[in-house]
N, CA, C and O of each residue as an XYZ file, in Angstrom:
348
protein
N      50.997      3.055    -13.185
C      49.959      3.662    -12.392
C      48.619      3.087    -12.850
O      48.315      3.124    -14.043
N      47.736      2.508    -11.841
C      46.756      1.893    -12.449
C      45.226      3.077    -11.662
O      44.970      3.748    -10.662
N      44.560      2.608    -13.131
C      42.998      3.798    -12.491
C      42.149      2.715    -12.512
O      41.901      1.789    -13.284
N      41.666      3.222    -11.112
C      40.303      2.090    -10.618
C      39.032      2.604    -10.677
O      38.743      3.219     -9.651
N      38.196      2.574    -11.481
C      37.019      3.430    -11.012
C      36.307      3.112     -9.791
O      35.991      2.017     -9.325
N      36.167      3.981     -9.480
C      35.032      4.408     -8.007
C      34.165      3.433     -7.897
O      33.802      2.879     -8.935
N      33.737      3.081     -6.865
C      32.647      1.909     -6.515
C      31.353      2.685     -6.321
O      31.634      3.843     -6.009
N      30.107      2.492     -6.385
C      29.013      2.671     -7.391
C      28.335      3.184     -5.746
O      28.363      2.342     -4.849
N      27.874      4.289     -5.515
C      27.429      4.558     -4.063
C      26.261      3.303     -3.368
O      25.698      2.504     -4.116
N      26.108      3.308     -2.335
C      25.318      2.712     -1.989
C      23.831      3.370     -1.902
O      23.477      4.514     -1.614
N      23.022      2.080     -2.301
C      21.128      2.349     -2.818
C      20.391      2.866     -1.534
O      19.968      2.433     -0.462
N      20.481      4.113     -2.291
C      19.624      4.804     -1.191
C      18.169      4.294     -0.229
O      17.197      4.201     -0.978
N      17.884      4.004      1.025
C      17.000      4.014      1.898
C      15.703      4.514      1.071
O      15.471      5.233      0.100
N      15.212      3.973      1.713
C      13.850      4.786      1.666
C      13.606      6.074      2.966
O      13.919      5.899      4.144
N      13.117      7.076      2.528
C      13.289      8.146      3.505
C      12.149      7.784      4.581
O      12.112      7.951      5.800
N      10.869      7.003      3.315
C       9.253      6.970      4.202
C       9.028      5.961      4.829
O       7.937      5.731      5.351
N      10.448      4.874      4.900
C      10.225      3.657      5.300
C       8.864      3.472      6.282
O       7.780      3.067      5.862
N       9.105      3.796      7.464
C       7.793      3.691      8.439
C       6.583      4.400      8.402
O       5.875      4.334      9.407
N       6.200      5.073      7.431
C       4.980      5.270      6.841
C       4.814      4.632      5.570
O       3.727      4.619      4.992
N       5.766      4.146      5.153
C       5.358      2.774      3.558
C       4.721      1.613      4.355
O       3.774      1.092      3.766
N       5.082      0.995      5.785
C       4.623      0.220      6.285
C       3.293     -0.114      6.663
O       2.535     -1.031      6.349
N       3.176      1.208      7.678
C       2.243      1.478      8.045
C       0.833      1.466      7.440
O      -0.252      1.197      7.955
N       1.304      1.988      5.694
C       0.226      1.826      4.808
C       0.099      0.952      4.533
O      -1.087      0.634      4.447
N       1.052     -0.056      4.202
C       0.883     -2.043      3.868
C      -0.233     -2.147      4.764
O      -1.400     -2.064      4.382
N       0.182     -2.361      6.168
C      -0.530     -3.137      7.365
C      -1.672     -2.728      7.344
O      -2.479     -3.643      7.512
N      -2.441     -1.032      7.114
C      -3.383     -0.475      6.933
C      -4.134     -1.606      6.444
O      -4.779     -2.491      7.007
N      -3.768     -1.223      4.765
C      -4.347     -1.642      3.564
C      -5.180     -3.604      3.749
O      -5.851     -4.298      2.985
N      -4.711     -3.773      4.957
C      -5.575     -4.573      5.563
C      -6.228     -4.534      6.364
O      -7.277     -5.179      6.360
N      -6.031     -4.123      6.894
C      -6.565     -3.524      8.223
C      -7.704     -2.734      8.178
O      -8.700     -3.027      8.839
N      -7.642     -1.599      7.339
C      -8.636     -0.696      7.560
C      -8.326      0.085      5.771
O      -7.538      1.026      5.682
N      -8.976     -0.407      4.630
C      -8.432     -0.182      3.431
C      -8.325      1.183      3.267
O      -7.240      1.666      2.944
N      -9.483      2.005      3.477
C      -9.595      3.292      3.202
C      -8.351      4.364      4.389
O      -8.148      5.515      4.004
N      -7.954      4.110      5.122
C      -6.762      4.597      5.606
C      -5.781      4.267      5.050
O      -4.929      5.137      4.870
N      -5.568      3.111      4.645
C      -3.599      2.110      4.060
C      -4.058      2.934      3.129
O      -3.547      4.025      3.383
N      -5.072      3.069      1.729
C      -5.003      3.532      0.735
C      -4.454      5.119      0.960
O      -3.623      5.556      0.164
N      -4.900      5.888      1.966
C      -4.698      7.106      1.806
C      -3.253      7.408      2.447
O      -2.651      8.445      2.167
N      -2.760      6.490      3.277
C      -1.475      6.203      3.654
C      -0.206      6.265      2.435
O       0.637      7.094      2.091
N      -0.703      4.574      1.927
C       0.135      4.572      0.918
C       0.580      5.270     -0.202
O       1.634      5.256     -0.838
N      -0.845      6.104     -0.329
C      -1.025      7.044     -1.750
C       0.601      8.041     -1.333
O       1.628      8.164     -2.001
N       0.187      8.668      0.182
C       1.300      9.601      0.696
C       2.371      8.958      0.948
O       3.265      9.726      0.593
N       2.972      7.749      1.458
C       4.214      7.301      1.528
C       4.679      7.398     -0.475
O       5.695      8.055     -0.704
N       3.943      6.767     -1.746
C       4.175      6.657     -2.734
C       4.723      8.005     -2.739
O       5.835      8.336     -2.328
N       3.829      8.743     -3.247
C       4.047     10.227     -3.197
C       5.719     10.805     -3.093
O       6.591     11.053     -3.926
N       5.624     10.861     -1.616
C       6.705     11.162     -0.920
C       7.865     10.342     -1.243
O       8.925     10.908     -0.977
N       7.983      9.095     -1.774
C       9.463      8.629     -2.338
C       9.670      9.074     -3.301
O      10.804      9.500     -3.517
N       8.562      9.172     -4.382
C       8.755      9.450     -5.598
C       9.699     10.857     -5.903
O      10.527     11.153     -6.766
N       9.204     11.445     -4.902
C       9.741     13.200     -5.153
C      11.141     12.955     -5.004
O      11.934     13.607     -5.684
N      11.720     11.694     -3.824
C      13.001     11.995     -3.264
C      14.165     10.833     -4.617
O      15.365     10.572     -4.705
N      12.810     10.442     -5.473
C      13.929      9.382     -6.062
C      13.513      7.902     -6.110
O      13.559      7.165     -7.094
N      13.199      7.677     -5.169
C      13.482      6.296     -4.958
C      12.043      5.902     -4.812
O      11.137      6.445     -4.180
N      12.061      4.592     -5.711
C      11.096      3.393     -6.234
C      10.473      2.591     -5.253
O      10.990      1.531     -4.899
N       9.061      3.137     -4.629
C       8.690      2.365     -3.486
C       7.296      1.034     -3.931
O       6.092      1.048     -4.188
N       8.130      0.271     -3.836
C       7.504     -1.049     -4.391
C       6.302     -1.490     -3.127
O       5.268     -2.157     -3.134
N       6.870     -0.921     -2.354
C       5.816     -1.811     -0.548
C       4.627     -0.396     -1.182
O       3.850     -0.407     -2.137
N       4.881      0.493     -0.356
C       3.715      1.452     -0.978
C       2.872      0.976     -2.218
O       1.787      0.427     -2.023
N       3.358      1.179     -3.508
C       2.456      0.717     -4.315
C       1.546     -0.792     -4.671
O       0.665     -0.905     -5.523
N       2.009     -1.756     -3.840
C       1.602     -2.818     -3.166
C       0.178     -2.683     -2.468
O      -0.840     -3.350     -2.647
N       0.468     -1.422     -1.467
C       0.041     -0.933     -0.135
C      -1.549     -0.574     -1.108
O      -2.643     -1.128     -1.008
N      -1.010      0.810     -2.226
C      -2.234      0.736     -2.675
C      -3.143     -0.137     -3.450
O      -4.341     -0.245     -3.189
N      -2.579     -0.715     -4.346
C      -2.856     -2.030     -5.092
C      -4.208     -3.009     -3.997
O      -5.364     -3.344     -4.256
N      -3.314     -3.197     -2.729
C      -3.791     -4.170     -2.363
C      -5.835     -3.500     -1.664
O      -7.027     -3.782     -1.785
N      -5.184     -2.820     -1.187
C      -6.116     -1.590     -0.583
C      -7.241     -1.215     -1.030
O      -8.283     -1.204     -0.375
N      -7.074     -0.782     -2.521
C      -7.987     -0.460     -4.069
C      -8.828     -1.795     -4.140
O     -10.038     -1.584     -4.220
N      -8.434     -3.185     -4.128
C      -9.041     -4.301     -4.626
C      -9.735     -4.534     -3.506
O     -10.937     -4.783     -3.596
N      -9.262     -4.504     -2.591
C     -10.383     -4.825     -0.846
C     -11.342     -3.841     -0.974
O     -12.500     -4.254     -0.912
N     -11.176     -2.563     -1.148
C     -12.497     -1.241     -0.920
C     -13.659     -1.833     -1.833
O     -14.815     -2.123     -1.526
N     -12.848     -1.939     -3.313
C     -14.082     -2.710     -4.176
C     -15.077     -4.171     -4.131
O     -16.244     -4.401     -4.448
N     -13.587     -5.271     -3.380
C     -14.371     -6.472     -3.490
C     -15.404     -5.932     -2.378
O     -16.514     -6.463     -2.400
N     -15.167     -4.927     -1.397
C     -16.002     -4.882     -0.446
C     -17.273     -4.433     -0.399
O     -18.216     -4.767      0.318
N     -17.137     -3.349     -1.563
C     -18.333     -2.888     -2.164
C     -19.657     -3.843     -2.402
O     -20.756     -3.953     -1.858
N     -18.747     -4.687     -3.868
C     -19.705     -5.581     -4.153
C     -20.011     -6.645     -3.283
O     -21.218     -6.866     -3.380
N     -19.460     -7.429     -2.455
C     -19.743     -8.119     -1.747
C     -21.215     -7.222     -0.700
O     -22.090     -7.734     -0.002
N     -21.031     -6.278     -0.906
C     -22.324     -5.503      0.557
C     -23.252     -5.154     -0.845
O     -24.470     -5.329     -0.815
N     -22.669     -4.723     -1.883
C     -24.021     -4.503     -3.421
C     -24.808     -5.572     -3.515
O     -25.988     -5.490     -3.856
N     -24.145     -6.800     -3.184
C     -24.962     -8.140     -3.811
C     -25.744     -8.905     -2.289
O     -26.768     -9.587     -2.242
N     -24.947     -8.542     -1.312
C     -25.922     -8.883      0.048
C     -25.209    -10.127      0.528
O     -25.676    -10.987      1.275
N     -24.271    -10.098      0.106
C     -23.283    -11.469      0.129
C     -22.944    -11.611      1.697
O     -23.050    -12.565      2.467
N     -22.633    -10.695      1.817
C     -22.568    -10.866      3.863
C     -23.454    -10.397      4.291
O     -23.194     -9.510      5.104
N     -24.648    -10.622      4.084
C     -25.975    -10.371      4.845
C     -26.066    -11.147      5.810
O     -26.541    -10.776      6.884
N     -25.598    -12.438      5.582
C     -26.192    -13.777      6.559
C     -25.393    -13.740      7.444
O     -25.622    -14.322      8.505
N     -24.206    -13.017      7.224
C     -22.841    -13.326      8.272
C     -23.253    -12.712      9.301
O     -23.179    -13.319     10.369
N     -23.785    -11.388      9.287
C     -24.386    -10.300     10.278
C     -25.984    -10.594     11.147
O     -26.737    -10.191     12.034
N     -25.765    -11.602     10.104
C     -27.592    -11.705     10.808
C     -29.172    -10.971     10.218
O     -30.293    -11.151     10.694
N     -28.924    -10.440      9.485
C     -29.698     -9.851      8.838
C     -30.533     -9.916      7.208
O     -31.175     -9.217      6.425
N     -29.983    -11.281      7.395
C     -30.696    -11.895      5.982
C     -32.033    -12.219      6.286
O     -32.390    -12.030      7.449
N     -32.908    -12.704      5.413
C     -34.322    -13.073      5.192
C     -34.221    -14.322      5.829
O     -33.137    -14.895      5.717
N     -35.354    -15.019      6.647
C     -35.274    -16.322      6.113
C     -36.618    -16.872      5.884
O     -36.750    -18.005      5.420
């Protein structure tokens, strides 16, 4: 009589799939939404288990655009693009 152990379940889904996305695409799109997106898709896998790599991406990417964007408008760096530089 031979014992086989059980085969290993299959890796659970993501439950938030289409709101993990949604926050990626944001997080370019429009940072301060993907960020607040992604924060809640993260969130929401975390509770169920499962390791959402796109989400934390989502915010990552999101966080670094709000700031470069900052400084880029602190230093006047796209002033000229708009039209509104000195000359």
């Amino acid at each position: 009589m031979a014992y086989y152990q059980a085969a290993p379940p299959p890796a659970a889904a993501d439950p938030n799939r289409t709101l993990t996305i949604v926050g990626f695409v944001l997080a370019f799109l429009c940072s301060l939404a993907g960020l607040i997106i992604s924060i809640i898709a993260y969130n929401k896998s975390k509770a169920v288990g499962y390791k959402n790599n796109l989400a934390l991406a989502g915010i990552i990417i999101a966080a670094v655009l709000m700031v470069l964007s900052v400084i880029l408008n602190a230093t006047g760096a796209l002033a000229g693009m708009y039209g509104t530089g000195t000359n």
